[in-house]
GUSE-731649 format. One line per field, with one value per residue: residue in one letter; x, y, z of N, C-alpha, C in turn; residue number from 1. Coordinates in nm, 3 decimals. Example, Ala and Ser with C-alpha at 12.3 -4.5 7.8 and 13.67 -1.06 7.14 Angstrom:
! GUSE-731649
resn = (A / S)
n_xx = (1.319 / 1.285)
n_yy = (-0.569 / -0.225)
n_zz = (0.780 / 0.708)
ca_xx = (1.230 / 1.367)
ca_yy = (-0.450 / -0.106)
ca_zz = (0.780 / 0.714)
c_xx = (1.320 / 1.290)
c_yy = (-0.330 / 0.003)
c_zz = (0.780 / 0.787)
resi = (1 / 2)
END
This chain:
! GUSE-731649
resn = (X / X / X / X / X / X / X / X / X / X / X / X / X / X / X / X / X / X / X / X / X / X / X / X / X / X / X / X / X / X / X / X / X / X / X / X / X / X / X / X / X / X / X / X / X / X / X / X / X / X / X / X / X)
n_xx = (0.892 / 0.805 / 0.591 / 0.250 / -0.005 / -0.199 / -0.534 / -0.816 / -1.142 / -1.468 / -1.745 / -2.079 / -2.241 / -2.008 / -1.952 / -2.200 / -2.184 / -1.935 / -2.074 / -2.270 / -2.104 / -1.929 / -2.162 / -2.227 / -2.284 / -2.151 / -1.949 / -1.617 / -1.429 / -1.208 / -1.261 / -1.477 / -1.357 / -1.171 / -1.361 / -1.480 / -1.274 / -1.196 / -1.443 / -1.433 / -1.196 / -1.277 / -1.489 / -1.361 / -1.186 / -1.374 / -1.485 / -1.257 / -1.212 / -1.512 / -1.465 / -1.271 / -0.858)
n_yy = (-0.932 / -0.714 / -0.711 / -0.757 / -0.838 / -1.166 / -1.071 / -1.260 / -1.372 / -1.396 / -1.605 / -1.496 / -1.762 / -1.957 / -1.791 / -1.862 / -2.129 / -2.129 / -2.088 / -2.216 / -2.478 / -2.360 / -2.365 / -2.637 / -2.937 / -3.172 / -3.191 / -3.175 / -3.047 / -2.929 / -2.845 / -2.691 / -2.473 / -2.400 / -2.285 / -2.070 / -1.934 / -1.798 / -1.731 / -1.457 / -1.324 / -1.261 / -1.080 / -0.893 / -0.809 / -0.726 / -0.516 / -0.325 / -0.236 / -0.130 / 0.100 / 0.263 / 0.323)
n_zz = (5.236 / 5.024 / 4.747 / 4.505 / 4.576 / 4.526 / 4.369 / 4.504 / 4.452 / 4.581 / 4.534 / 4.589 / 4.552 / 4.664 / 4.926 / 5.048 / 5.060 / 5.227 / 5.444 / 5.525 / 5.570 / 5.828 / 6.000 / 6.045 / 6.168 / 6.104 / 5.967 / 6.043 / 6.265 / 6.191 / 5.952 / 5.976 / 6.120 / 5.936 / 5.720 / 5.893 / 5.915 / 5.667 / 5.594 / 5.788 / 5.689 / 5.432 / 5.523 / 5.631 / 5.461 / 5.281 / 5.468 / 5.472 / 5.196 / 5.125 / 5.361 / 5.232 / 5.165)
ca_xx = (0.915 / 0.723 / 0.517 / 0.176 / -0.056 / -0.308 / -0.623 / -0.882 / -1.262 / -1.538 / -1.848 / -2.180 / -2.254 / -1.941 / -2.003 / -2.319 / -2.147 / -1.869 / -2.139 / -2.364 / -2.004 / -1.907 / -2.274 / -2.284 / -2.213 / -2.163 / -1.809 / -1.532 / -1.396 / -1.083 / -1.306 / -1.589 / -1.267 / -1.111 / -1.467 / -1.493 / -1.153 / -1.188 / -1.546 / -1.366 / -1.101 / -1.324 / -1.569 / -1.253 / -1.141 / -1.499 / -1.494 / -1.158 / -1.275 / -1.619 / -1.441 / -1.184 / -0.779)
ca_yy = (-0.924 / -0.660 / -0.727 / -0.743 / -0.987 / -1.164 / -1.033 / -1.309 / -1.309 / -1.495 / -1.539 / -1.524 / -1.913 / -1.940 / -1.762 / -1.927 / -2.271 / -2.145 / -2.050 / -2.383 / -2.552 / -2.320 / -2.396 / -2.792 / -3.001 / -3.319 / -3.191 / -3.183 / -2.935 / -2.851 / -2.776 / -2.626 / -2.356 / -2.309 / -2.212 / -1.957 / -1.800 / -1.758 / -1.583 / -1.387 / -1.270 / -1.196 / -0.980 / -0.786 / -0.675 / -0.630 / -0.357 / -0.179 / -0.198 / -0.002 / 0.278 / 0.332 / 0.300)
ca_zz = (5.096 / 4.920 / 4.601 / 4.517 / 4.638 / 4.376 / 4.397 / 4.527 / 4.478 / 4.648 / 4.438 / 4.645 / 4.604 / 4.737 / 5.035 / 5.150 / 5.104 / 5.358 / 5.559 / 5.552 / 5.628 / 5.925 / 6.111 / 5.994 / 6.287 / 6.039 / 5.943 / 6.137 / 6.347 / 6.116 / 5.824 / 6.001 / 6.166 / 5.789 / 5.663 / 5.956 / 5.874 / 5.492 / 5.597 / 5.856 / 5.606 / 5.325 / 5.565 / 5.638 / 5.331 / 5.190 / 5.520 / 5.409 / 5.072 / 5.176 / 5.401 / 5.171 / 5.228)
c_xx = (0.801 / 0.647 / 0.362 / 0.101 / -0.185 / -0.397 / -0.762 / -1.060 / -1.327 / -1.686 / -1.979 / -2.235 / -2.149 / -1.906 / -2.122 / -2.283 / -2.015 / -1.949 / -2.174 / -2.226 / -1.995 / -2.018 / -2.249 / -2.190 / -2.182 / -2.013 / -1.722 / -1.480 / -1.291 / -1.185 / -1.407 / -1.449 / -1.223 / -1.258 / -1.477 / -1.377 / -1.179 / -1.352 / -1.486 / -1.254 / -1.168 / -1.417 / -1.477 / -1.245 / -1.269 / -1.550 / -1.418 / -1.191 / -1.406 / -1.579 / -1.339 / -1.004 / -0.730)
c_yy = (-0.845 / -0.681 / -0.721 / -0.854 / -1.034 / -1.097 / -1.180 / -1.237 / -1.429 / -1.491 / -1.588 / -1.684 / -1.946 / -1.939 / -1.820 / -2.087 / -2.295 / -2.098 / -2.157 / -2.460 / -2.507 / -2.332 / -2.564 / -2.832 / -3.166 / -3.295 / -3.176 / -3.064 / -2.846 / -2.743 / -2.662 / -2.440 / -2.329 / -2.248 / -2.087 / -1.840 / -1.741 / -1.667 / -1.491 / -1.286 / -1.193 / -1.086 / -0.861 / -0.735 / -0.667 / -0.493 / -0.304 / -0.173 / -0.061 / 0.108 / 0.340 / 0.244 / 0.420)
c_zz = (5.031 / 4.821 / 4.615 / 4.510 / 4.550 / 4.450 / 4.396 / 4.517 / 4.525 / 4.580 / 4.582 / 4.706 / 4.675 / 4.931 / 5.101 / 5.137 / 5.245 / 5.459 / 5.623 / 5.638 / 5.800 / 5.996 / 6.109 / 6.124 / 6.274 / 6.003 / 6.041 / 6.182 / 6.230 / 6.022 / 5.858 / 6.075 / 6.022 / 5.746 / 5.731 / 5.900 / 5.758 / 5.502 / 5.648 / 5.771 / 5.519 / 5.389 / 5.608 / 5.538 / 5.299 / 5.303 / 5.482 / 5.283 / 5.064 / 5.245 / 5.301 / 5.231 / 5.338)
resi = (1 / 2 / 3 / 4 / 5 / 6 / 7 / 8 / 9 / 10 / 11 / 12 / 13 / 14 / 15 / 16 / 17 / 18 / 19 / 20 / 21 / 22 / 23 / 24 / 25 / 26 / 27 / 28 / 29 / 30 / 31 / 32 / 33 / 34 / 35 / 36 / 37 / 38 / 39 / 40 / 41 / 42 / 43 / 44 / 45 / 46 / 47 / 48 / 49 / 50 / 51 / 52 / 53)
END
């Protein structure tokens, strides 16, 4: 289905709280794997963003 997809942002604090999560070995596995993805995702598009489309 075509359309356009919102546009998400991640603010800095943000980012270093899914970081702290994705090392912490006090949370649980699930949460500590969603923190990784949602970095993983956002370090993607902030590369196609930087080369261009």
């Amino acid at each position: 289905m075509p359309g356009k997809a919102a546009k998400v942002v991640i603010t800095e604090r943000q980012q270093e709280v899914l970081l702290m999560m994705s090392r912490s070995v006090t949370i649980s596995f699930h949460l500590r794997q969603l923190a990784r993805i949602i970095l993983l995702g956002f370090s993607h598009l902030q590369a196609v963003s930087d080369h261009g489309p």
